[in-house]
C-alpha positions in Angstrom: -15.5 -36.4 2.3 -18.0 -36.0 -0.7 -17.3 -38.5 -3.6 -18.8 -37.9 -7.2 -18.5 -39.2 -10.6 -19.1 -38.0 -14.3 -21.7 -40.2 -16.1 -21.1 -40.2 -19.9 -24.1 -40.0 -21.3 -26.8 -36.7 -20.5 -30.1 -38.2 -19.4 -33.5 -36.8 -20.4 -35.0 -34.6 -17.7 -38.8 -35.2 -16.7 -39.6 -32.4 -18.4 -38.3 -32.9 -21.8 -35.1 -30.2 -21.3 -31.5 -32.3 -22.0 -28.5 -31.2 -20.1 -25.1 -31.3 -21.6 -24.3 -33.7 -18.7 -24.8 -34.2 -15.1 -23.2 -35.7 -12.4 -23.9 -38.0 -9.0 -22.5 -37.2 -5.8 -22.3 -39.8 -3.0 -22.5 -38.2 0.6 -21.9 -40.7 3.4 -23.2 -43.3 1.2 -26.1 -41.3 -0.2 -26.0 -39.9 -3.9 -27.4 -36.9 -5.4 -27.6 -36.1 -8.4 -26.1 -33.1 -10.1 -27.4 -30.3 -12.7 -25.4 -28.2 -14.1 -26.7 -25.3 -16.2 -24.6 -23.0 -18.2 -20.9 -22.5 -18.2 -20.5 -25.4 -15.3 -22.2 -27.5 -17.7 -19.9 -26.5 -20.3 -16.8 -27.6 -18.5 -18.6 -30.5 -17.0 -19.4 -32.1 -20.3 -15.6 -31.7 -21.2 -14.7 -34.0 -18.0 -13.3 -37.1 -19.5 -12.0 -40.1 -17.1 -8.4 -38.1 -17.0 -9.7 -34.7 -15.1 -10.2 -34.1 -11.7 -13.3 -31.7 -10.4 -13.9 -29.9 -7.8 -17.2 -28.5 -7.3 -19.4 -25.9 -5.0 -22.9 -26.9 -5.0 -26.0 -26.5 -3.1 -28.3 -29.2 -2.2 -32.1 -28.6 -2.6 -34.8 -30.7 -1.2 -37.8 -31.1 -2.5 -40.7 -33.4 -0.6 -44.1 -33.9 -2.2 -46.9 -36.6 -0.9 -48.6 -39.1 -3.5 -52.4 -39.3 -3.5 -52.0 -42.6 -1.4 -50.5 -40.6 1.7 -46.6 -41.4 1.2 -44.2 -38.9 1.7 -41.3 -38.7 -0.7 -38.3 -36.3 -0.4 -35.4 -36.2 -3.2 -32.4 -33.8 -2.5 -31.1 -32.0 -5.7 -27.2 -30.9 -5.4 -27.0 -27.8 -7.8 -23.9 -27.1 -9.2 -22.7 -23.6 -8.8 -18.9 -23.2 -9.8 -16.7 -26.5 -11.0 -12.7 -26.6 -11.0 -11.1 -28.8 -13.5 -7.8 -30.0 -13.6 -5.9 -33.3 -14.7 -6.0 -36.3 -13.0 -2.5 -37.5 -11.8 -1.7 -41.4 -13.7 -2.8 -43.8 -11.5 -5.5 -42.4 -10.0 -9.3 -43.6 -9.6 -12.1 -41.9 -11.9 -13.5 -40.6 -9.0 -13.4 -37.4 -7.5 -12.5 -35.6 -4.9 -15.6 -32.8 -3.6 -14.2 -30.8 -0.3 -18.1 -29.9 0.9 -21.3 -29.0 -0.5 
């Protein structure tokens, strides 16, 4: 199972461009981060603790070397489609993903 949570705030992207918002995916312990463009960000950024989401995404990776020789490799989950509902009382903040 995929877990992921909302952050509040949108973070600036190394390029300068904000996003509305953006998410973080944990898979098996590793996270990912989200970007959602267009209507997913939309609903996204009106994902208060109280919502539930479930989202299809697609993960990306992207691997570059340094000039000292390391190789680095960061994998992107894209958001493609997000389903919001409410949250039942009682529940954790966290989400429930099915795949990506």
């Amino acid at each position: 199972m995929i877990s992921g949570r909302l952050k509040e705030q949108p973070r600036p992207w190394e390029r300068g461009r904000r996003f509305q918002t953006d998410a973080t995916l944990t898979v098996e312990g590793k996270s990912f981060d989200v970007f959602a463009e267009g209507d997913p960000a939309k609903r996204l950024a009106e994902c208060l603790p109280g919502w539930l989401l479930r989202l299809t995404c697609a993960l990306q990776s992207h691997r570059w070397t340094t000039t000292d020789g390391k190789e680095h490799q960061k994998l992107t989950a894209l958001v493609e489609t997000v389903e919001v509902r409410r949250r039942p009382l009682g529940k954790k903040k966290w989400c429930e993903v099915p795949s990506c």
